[in-house]
N, C-alpha and C positions, 0 to 999 in steps of 0.2 A: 504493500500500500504506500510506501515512503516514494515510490516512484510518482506516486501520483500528488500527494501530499507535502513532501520533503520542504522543509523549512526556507532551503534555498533559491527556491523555485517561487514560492509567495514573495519571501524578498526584491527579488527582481520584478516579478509583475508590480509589486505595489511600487518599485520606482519608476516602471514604464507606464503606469496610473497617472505619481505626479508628474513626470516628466509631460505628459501625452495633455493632463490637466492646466499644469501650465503654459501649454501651446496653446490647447484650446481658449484659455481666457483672453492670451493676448490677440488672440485673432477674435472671440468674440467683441471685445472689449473696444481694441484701434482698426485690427486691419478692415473687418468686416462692416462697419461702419461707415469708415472712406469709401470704401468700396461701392457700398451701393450708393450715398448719396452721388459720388460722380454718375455712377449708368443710371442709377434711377430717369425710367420714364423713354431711355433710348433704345427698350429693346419690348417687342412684343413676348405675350404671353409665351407662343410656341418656341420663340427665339430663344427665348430666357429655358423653358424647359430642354430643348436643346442642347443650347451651351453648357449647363449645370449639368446632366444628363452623359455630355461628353468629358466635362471635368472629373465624374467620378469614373469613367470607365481610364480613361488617363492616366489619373494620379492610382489608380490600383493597380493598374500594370504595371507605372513606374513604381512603385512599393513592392510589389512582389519584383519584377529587376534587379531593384536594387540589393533586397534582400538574396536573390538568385548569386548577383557578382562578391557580395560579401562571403558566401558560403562554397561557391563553384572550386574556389582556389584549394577549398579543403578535403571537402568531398568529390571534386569532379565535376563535370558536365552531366554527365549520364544519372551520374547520381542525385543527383542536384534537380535537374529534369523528373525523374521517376518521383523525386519525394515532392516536389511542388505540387503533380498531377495528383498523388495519392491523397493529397490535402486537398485538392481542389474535390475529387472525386467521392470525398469522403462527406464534403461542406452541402454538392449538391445533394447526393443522397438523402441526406439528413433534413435538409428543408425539402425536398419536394416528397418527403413523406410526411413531413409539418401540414404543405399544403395540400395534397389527397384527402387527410381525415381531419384538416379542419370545419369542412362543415359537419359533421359527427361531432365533433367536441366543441363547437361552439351550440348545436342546437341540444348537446346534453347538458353543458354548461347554463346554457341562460332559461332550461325548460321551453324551447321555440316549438310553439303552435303555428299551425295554420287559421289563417282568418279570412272566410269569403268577402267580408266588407272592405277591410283592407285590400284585398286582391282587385275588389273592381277600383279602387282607385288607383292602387300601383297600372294594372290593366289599361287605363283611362292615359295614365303620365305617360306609361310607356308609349304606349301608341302617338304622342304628339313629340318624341325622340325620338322616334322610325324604329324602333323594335317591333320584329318580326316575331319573338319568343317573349312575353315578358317575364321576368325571374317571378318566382316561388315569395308570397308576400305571408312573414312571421311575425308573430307578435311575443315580444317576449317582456320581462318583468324585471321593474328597476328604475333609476334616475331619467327624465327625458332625454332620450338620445337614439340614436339611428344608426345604421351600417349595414353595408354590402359586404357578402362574403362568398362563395364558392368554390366550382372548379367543375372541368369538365367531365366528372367521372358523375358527381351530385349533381349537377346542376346549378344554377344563380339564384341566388335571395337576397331579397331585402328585409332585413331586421327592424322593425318600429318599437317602442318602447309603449306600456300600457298607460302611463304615465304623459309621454311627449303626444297621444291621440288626445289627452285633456287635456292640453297646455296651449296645446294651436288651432287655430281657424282654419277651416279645409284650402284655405288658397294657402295658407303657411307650411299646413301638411304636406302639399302637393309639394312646395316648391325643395320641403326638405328630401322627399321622394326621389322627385325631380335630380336632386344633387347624389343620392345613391346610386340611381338609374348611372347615374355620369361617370360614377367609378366604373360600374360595367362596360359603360360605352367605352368608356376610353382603356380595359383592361386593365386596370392596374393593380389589382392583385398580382397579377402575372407580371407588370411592370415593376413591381416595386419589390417583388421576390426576386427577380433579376439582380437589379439595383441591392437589394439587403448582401446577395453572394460576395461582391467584392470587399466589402469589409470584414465580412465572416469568415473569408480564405485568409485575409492578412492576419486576425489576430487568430485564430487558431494557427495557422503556419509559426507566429512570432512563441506564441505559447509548448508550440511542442518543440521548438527549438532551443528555448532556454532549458525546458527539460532534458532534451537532448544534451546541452554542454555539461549541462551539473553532473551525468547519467558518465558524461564521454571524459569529464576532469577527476572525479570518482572512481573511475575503472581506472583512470589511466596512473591514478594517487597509488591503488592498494594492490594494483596488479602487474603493474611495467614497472622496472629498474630506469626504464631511458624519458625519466619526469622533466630533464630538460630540453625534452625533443621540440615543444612547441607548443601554443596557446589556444589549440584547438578549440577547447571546450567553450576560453573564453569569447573568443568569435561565434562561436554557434550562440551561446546567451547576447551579443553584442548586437547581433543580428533578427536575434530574435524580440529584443526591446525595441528596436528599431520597427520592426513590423509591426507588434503591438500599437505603439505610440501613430505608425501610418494607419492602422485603421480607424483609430479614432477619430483624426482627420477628413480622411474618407466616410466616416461617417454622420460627421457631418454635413458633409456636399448633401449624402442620400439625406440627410433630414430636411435641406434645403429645397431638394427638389421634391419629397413628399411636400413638400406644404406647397410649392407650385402645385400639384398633382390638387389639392383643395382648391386654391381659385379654379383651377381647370373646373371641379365638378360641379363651385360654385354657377358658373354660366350655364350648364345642364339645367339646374334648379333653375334659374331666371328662363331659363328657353322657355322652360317646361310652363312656370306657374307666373312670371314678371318680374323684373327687376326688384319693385316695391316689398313684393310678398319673400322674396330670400332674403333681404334683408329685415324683414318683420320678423321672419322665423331665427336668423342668428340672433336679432338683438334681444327675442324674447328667450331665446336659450341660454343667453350670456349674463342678461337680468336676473334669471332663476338660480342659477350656478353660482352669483355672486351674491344671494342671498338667503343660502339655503348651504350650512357646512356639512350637513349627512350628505347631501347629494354631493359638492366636490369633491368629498373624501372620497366616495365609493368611485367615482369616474376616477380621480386621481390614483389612487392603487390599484384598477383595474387592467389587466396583462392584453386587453386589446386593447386600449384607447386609441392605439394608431388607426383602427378602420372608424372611430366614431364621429361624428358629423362635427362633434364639439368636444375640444379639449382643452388644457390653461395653457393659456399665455397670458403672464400677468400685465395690466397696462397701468402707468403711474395713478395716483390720486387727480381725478377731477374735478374742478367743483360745480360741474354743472352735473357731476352723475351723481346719485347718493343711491346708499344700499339701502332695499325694503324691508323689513320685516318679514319672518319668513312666513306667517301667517295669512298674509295678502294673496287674494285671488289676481293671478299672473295675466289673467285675461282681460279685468277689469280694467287695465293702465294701459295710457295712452303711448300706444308702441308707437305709433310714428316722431311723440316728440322723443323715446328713449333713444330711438334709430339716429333723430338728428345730433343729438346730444352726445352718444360714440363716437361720432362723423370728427368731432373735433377732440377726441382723446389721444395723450400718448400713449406710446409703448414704448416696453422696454425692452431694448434691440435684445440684449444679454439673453434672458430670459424667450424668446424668441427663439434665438440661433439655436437653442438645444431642444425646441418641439417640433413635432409634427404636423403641427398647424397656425397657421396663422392666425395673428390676434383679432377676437374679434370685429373692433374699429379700421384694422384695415383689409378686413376684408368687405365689412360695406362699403368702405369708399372704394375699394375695385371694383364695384360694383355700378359705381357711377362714372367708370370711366368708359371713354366710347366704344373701346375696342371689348369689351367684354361682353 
């Protein structure tokens, strides 16, 4: 078990933690900052998913590279080759048996029903997105919230919450439908299972190679007379922080282009039900979520929040927003002024860079830009 455990092995990972930790702050903190306000507004949606799209497949091949020329000199070419594939071959296996039986494990997880009432309205959304099939409409039990999920073995569904069917108006419904529909349309299950592999190859590869030197410096301690032949082991760990600390990186890019991948689904919902009513429906989710701490909590520890319509990103103190009482019926208030009232909130870039979706304030206001 010490191979899998061993003391010196957690060492190393938790300095390719902070090391990897404090990359990512100064890049959330300075670079990422400058960064967007210069391109901000100079690239369209597709462009922008694109390019981000292309930067993480990039920078994962140059990660695994470099890790390849750090290690080749030791191990070889061939060898070097066989073990990258094994990792790689091992990373997909692993997720695309993730994704086969997650829809089993999420409709055992959330108790997902079927609902005919539901189904004529998904039915109804779909049809004005050009679906020829429309996905399988469940109702499951919990905070208000939504999600697509499948695969082509199960089929497509859209997940509604018992809860988010009382919290919204049928055009809010639709449009949050509308926005599910659009993860299918645009596949991103499969899109973003892609995208998840290249970070997951880098730090399992950097992981089993620091195991590897401590496994290869260890043998070499209590088994060879010739200890000062060379620092193998240390290069295989050297190599392997290094990877670790790249996929962290890299997975950043994929969290940046998951939350493109949300404005994307956002304009499904607006196709589908109007610009007005997807924004009625985030600001009444956004309202509810920030006045209601059972319900953050439970979305906030929850192991999908990545597929759900609404997740935290925290945005500064406003003073034109104030939190309600949880007690207050969510229907009763007047959502269009709440909607105007986000329009002019910040956010905070920080907290941002490490979610899967973008903050609610700016996703209405993508909402009023023309190209959406």
């Amino acid at each position: 078990m010490w191979l899998f455990y061993d003391p010196f092995t957690v060492i190393s990972l938790f300095i390719a933690y902070i090391l990897g930790f404090i990359v990512l702050m100064i890049t959330a903190s300075i670079i990422a900052p400058r960064v967007a306000r210069k391109f901000a507004g100079r690239f369209t949606l597709q462009t922008s998913m694109l390019i981000i799209g292309l930067l993480v497949v990039i920078s994962g091949l140059a990660g695994v590279g470099l890790t390849a020329y750090l290690i080749g000199g030791l191990l070889g070419g061939e060898v070097t080759s066989g073990f990258i594939a094994s990792i790689l071959i091992f990373v997909l296996i692993m997720n695309i048996i993730s994704y086969l039986i997650s829809p089993v494990t999420i409709n055992l997880m959330y108790n997902a029903k079927p609902s005919p009432q539901l189904q004529e309205i998904v039915n109804s959304v779909a049809m004005r997105l050009g679906f020829t099939r429309p996905p399988k409409a469940m109702i499951v039990h919990g905070p208000p919230n939504a999600f697509a999920y499948g695969n082509i073995l199960f089929g497509r569904y859209v997940a509604v919450s018992n809860t988010l069917l009382e919290l919204m108006s049928r055009e809010e419904l639709e449009a949050v439908i509308g926005h599910e529909l659009g993860h299918h349309k645009h596949r991103d299950n499969a899109v973003m299972l892609f995208m998840g592999l290249i970070p997951s190859v880098l730090y399992f590869l950097g992981v089993t190679l620091i195991r590897l030197g401590f496994i290869s410096g260890y043998a070499r301690t209590v088994y060879s007379d010739r200890r000062r032949e060379g620092n193998g082991g240390f290069i295989l760990v050297l190599a392997g922080i290094i990877a670790v600390i790249a996929s962290f990186i890299v997975q950043v890019l994929v969290l940046a282009f998951s939350r493109l991948r949300e404005y994307y689904a956002d304009t499904s919902g607006a196709q589908a039900a109007g610009r007005r009513a997807m924004q009625r429906a985030l600001a009444r989710l956004h309202l509810y979520y920030n006045s209601v701490d059972i319900a953050r909590e439970a979305i906030a520890n929850s192991k999908l929040k990545a597929l759900f319509i609404y997740a935290f990103t925290e945005a500064y103190a406003n003073p034109f927003y104030r939190r309600y009482p949880s007690g207050i019926n969510f229907r009763d208030i007047d959502i269009d002024e709440i909607v105007e009232k986000l329009k002019r909130v910040e956010v905070n870039d920080i907290n941002e860079f490490f979610s899967t979706h973008p903050a609610i304030p700016k996703r209405i206001r993508f909402l009023d830009m023309p190209t959406s």
